[in-house]
BAFI-3210 file (N, C-alpha, C; in Angstrom, 3 decimals, decimal comma, padded with zeros to 6 digits):
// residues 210
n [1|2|3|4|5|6|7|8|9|10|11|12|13|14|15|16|17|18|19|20|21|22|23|24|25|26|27|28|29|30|31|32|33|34|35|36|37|38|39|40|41|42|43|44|45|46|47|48|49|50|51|52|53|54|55|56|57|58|59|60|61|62|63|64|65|66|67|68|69|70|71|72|73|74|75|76|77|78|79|80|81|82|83|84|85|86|87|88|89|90|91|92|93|94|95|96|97|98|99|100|101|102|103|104|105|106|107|108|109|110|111|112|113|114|115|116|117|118|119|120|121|122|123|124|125|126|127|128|129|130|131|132|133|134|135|136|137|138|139|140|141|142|143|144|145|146|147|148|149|150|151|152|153|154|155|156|157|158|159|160|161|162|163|164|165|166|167|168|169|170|171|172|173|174|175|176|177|178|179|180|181|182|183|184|185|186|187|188|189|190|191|192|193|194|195|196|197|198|199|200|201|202|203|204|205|206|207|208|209|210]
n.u [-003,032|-006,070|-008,558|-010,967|-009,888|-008,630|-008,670|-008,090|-008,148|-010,726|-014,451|-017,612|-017,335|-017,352|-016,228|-013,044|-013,293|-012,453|-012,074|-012,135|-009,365|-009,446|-009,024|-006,549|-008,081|-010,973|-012,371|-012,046|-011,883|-010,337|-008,270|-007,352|-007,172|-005,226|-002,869|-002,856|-002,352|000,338|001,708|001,549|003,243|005,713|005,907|006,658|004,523|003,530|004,399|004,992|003,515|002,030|000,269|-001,074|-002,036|-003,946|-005,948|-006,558|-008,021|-010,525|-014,077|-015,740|-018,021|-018,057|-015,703|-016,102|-018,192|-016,875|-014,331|-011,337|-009,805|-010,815|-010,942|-008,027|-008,255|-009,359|-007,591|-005,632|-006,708|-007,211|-004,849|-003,914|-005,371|-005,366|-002,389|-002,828|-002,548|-004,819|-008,395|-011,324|-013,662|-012,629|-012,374|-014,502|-015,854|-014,212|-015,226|-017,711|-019,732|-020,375|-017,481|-015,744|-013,741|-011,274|-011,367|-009,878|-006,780|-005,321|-002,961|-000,177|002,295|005,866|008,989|011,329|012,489|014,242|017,294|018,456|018,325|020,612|021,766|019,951|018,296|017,119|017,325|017,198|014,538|014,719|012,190|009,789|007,762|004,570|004,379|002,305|000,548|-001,175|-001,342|-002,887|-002,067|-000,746|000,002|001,940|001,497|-000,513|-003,522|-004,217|-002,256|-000,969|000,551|001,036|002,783|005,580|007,876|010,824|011,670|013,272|015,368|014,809|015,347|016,821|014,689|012,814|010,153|007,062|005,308|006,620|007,498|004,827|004,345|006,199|007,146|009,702|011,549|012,932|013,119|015,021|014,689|015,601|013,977|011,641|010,525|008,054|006,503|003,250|001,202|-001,457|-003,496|-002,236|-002,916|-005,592|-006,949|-008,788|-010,184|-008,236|-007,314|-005,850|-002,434|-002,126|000,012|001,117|002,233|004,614|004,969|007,290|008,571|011,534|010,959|008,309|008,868|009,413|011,596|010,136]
n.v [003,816|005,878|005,034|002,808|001,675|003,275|004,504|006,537|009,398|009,960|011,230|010,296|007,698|006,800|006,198|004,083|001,029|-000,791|-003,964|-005,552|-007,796|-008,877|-011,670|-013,289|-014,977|-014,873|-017,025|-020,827|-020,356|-018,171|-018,451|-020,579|-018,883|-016,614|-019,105|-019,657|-017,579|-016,769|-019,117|-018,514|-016,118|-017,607|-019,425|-017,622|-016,421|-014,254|-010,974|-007,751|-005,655|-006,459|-008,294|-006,431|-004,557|-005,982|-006,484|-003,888|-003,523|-004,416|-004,339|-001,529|-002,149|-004,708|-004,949|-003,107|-004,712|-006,667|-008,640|-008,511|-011,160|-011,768|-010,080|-010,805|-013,549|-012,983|-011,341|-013,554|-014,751|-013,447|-012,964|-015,270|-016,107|-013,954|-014,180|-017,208|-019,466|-020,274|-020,959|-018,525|-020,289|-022,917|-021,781|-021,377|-023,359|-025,184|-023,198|-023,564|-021,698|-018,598|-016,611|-013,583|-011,571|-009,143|-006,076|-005,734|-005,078|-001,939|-000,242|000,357|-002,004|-001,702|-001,613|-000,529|-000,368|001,904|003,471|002,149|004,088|005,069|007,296|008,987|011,783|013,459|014,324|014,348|016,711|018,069|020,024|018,782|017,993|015,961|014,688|015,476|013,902|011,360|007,796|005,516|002,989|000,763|002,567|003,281|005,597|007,317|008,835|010,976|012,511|013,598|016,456|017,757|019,366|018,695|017,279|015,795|012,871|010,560|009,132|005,810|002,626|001,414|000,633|-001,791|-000,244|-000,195|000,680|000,127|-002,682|-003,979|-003,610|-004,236|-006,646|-009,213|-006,774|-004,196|-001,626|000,095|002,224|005,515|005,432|007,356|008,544|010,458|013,596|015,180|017,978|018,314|019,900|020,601|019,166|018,395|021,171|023,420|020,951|019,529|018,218|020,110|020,177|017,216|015,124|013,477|010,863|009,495|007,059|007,038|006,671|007,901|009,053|010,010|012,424|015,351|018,757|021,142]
n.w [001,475|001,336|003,427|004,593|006,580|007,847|011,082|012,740|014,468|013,639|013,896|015,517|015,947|018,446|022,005|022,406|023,288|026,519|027,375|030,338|031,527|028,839|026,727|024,597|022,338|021,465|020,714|019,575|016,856|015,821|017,267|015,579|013,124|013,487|013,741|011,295|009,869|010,766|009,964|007,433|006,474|007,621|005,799|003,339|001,982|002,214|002,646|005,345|004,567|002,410|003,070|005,431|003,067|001,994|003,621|004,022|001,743|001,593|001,793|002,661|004,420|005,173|006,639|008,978|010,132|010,429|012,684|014,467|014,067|011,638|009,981|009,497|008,666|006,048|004,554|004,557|003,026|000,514|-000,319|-001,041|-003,161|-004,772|-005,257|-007,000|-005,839|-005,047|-006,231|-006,199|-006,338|-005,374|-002,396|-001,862|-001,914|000,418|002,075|002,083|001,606|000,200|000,301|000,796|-000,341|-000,239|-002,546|-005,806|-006,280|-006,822|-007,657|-009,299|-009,866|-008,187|-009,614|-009,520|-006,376|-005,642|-003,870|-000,417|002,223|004,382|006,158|008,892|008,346|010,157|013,790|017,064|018,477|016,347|014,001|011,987|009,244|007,905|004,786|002,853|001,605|-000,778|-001,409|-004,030|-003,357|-000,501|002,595|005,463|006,594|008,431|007,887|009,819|010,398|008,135|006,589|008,830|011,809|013,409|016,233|015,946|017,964|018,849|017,288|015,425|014,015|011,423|008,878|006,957|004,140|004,205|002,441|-000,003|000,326|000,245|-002,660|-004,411|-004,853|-003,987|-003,746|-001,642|000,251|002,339|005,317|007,157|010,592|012,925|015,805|016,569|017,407|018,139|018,887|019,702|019,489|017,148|015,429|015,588|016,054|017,579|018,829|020,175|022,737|025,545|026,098|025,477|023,853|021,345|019,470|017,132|014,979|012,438|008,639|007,300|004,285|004,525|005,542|005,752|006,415|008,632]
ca.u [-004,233|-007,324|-009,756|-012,316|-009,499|-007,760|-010,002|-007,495|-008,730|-011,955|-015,124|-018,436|-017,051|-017,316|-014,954|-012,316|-014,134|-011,698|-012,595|-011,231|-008,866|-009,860|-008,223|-005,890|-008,262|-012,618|-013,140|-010,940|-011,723|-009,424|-006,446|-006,733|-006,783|-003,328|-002,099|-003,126|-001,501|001,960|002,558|001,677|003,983|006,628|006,075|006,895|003,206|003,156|004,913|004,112|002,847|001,392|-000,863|-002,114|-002,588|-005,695|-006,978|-007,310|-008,673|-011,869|-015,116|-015,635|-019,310|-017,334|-014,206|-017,025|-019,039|-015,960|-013,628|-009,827|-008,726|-011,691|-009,577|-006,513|-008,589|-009,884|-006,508|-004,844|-007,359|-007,711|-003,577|-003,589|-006,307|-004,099|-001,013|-003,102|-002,528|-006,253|-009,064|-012,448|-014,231|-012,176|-011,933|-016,017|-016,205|-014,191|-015,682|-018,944|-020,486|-019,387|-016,425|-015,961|-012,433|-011,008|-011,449|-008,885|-005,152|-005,415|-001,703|001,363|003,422|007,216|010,045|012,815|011,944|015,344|018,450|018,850|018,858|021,336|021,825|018,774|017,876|016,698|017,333|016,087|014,132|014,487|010,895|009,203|006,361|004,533|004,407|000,644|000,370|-002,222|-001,249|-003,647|-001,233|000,049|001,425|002,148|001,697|-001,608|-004,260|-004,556|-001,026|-000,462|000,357|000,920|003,949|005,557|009,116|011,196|011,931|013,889|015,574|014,622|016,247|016,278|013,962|012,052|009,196|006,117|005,106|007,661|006,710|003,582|004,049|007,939|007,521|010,856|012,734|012,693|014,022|015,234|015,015|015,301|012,509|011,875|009,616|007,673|005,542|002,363|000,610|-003,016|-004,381|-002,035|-003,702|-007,280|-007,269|-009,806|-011,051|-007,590|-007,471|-004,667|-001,412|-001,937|001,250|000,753|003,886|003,831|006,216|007,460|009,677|012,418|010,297|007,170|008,721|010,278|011,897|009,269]
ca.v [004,253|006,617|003,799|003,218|001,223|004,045|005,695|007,558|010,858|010,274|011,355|009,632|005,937|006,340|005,636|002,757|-000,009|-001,715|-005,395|-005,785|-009,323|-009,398|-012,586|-013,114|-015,235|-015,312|-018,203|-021,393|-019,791|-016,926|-019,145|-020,971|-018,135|-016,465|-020,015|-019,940|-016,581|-017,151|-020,182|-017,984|-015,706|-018,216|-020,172|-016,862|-016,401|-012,991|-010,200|-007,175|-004,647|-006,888|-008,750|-004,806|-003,909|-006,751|-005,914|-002,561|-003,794|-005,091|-003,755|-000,705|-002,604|-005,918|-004,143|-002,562|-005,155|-007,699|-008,362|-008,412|-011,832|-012,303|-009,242|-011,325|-014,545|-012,604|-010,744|-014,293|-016,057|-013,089|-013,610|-016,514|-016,223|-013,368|-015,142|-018,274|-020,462|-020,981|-020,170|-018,350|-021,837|-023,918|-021,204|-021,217|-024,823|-025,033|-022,877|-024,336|-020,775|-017,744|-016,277|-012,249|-011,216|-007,541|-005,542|-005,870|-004,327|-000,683|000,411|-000,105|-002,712|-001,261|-002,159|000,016|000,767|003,298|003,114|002,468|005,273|004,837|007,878|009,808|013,600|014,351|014,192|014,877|018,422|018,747|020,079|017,899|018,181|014,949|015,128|015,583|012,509|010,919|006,930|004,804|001,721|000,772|003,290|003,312|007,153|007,912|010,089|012,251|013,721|014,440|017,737|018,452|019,782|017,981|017,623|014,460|012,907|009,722|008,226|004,626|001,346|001,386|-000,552|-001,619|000,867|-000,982|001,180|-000,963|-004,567|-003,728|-003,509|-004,462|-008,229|-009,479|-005,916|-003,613|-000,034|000,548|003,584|005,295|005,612|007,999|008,642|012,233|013,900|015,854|018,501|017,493|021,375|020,626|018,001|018,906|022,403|023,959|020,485|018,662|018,324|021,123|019,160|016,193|015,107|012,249|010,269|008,598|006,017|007,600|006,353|009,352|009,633|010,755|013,630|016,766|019,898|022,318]
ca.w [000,798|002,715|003,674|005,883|007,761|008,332|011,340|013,568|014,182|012,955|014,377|015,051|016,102|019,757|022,895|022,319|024,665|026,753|027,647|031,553|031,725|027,358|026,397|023,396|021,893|022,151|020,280|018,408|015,146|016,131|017,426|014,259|011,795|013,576|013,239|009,928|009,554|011,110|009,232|005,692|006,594|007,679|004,229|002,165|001,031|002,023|003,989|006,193|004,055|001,276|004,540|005,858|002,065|001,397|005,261|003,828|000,464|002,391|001,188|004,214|005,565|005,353|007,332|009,903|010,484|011,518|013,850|014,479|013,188|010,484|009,057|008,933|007,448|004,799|004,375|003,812|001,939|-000,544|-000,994|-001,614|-004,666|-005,525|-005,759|-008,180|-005,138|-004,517|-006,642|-005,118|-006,355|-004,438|-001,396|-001,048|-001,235|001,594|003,523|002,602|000,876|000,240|001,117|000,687|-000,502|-000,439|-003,498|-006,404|-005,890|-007,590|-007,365|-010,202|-009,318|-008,060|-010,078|-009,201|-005,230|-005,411|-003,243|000,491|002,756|005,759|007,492|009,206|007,908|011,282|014,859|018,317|018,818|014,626|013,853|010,691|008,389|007,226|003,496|002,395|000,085|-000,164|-002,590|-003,575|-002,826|000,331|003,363|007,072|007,265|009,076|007,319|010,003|010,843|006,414|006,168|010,496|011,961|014,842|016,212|016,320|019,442|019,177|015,990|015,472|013,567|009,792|008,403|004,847|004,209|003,979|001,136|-000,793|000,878|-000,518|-004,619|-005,435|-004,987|-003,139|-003,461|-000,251|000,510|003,871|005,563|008,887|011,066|013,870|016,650|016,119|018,724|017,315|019,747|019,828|018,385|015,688|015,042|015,740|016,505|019,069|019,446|020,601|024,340|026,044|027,041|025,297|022,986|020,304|019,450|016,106|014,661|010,877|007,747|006,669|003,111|004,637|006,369|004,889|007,069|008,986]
c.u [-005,203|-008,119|-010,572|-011,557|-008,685|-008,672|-009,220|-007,739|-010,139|-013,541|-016,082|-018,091|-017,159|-016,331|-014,169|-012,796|-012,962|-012,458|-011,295|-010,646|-009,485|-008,350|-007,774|-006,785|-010,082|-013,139|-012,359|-010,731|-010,961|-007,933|-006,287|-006,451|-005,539|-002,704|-001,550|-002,221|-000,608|002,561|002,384|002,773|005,543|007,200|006,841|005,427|002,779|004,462|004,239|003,111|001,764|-000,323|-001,791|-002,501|-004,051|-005,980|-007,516|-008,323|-010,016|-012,817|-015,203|-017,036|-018,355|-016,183|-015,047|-017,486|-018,596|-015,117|-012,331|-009,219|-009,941|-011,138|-008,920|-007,164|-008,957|-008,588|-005,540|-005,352|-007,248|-005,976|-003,544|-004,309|-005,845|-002,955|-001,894|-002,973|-004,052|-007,200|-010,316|-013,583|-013,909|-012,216|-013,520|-016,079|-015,774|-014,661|-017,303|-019,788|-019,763|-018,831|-016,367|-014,376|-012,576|-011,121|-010,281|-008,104|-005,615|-003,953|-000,454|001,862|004,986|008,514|010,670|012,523|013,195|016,693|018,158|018,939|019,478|021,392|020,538|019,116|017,715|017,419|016,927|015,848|013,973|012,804|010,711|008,085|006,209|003,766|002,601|-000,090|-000,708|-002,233|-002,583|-003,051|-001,326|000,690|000,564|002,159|000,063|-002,405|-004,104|-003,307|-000,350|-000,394|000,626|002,457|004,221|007,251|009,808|011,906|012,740|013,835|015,556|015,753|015,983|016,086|013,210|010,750|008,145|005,823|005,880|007,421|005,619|003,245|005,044|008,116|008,823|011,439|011,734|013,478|013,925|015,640|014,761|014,268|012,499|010,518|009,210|006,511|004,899|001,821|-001,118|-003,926|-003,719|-002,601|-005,556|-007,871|-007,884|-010,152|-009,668|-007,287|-005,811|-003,497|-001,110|-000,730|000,881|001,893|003,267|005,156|006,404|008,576|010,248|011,423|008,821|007,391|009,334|010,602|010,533|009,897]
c.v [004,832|005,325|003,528|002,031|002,060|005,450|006,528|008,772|011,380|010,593|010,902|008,425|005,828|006,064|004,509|001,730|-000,965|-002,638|-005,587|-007,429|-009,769|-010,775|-012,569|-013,441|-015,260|-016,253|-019,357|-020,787|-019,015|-017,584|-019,936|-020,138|-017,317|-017,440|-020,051|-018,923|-016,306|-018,198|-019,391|-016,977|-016,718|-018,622|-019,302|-016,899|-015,034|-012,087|-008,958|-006,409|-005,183|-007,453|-007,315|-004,363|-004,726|-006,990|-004,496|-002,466|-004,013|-003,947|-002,902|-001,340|-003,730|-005,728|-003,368|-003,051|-006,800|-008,040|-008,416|-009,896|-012,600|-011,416|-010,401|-012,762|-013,653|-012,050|-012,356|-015,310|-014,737|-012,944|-014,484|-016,542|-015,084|-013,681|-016,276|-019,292|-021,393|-020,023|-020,025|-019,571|-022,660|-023,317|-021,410|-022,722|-025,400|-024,591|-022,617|-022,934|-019,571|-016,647|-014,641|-011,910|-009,779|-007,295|-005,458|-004,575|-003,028|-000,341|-000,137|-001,051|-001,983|-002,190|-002,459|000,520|001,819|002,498|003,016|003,507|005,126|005,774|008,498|011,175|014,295|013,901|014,567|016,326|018,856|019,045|019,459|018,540|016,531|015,869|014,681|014,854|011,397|009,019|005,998|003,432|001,887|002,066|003,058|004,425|007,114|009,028|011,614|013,103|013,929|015,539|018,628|018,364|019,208|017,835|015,907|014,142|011,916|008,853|006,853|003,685|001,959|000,593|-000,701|-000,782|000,012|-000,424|000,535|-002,267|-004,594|-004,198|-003,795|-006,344|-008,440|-008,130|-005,014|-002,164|000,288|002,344|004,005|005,532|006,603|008,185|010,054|012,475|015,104|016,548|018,211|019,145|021,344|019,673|018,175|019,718|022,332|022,212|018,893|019,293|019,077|020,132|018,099|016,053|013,896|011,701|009,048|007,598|006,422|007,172|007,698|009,643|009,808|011,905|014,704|018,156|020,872|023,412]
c.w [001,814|001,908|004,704|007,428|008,906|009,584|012,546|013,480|014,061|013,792|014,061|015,330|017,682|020,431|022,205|023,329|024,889|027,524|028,921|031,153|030,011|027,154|025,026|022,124|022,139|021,762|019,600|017,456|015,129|016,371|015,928|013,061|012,287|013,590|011,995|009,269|009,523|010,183|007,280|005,875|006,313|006,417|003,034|001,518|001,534|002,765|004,554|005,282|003,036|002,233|004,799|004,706|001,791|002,383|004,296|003,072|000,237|001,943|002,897|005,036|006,215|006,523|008,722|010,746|011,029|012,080|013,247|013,544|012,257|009,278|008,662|007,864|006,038|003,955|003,930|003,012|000,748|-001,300|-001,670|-003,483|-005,574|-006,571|-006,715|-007,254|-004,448|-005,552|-005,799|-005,123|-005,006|-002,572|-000,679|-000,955|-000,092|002,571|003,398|002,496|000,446|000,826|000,552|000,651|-000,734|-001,942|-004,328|-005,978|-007,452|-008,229|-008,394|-009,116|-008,994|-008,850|-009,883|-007,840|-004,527|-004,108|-001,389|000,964|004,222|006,566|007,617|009,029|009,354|012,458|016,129|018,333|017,113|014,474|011,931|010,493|008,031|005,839|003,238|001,226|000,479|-001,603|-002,603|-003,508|-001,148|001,324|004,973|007,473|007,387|008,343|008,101|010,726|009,060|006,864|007,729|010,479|013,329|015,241|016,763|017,729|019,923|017,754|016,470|014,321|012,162|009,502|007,005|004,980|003,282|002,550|-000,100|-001,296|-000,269|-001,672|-005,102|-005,047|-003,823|-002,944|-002,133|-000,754|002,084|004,276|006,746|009,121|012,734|014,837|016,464|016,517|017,987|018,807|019,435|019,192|017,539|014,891|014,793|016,295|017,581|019,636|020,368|022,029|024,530|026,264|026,397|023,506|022,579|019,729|018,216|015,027|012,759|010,146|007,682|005,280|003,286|005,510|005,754|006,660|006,996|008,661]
res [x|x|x|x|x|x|x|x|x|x|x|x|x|x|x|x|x|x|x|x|x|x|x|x|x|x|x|x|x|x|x|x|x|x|x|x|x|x|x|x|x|x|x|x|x|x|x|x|x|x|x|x|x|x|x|x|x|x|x|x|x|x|x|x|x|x|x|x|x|x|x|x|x|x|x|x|x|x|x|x|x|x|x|x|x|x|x|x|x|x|x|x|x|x|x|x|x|x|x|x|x|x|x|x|x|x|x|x|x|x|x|x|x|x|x|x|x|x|x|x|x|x|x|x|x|x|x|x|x|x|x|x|x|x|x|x|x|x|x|x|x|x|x|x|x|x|x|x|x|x|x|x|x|x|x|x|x|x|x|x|x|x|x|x|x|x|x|x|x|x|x|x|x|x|x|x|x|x|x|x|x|x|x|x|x|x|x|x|x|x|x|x|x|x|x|x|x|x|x|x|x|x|x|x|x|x|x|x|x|x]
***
């Protein structure tokens, strides 16, 4: 889905600030909510895509205004009240006021998520297009290479296509995945720096023949 999590490309946010010797963790509350997170996973109370879909879901101040693993709490408390496993009653009394869950799921549920795709369409030097789709569910394709032309550079594993994870409950669709190198003016014309090559990790059904 375009969301205000999705800010690759985007202008107006400033440098990336790296934190010299940044530690994994800045505070308990952080080691306990990826605790908290690993073991929902583990349990079967979520998987990948369904987890990054109610991160995304997050109101965009709410999603702005907090950090890396207050995402993921919010992302597995607003599962859970999803799934019927906790209601937002019981979720604020725990945490002692209230609590701020992502915005309801928009997107059809998946039924039928289609057949397996085993072999790869492309291969090294093949030039691609990403397909210019824009769902409001679930995807792992990047706003800002839709619709850019780029050339693949190293087929990857086949794997389930989050877009799937997402909205089909238990079913999956595997498909290959490839590595695919974007030139930086195809990307952002006059204003992408000379030289610089962008390398971007892609399912086979977000790419079509250049």
């Amino acid at each position: 889905m375009d969301g205000i999590h999705d800010l690759g490309g985007m202008d107006g946010f400033g440098p990336v600030e790296v934190e010299p010797d940044e530690p994994v963790f800045h505070a308990d509350w952080e080691r306990h909510a990826a605790g908290i997170t690993f073991a929902f996973f583990m349990m079967g109370g979520t998987n990948g895509g369904q987890f990054r879909h109610s991160i995304e879901r997050m109101d965009p101040a709410h999603y702005l205004g907090s950090s890396y693993y207050e995402h993921w709490a919010t992302g597995v408390a607003t599962r859970l009240v999803d799934a019927g496993k906790l209601t937002i009653d019981e979720l604020e009394a725990r945490a002692g006021g209230r609590f701020p869950l992502s915005r309801p799921e928009q997107a059809a549920a998946i039924d039928d998520p289609g057949p397996d795709v085993g072999a790869p369409r492309f291969g090294p030097g093949d030039a691609v297009r990403v397909r210019n789709v824009h769902p409001i569910g679930h995807t792992r394709c990047p706003r800002y290479i839709r619709g850019k032309a780029g050339t693949v550079v190293r087929n990857d594993v086949i794997a389930s296509v989050p877009d799937i994870e997402a909205h089909a409950g238990s079913h999956r669709r595997n498909e290959p995945t490839y590595s695919v190198a974007f030139d930086a003016a195809e990307l952002w014309g006059a204003d992408g720096e000379p030289g610089v090559t962008i390398h971007v990790d892609l399912w086979d059904s977000y790419l079509e023949p250049a």
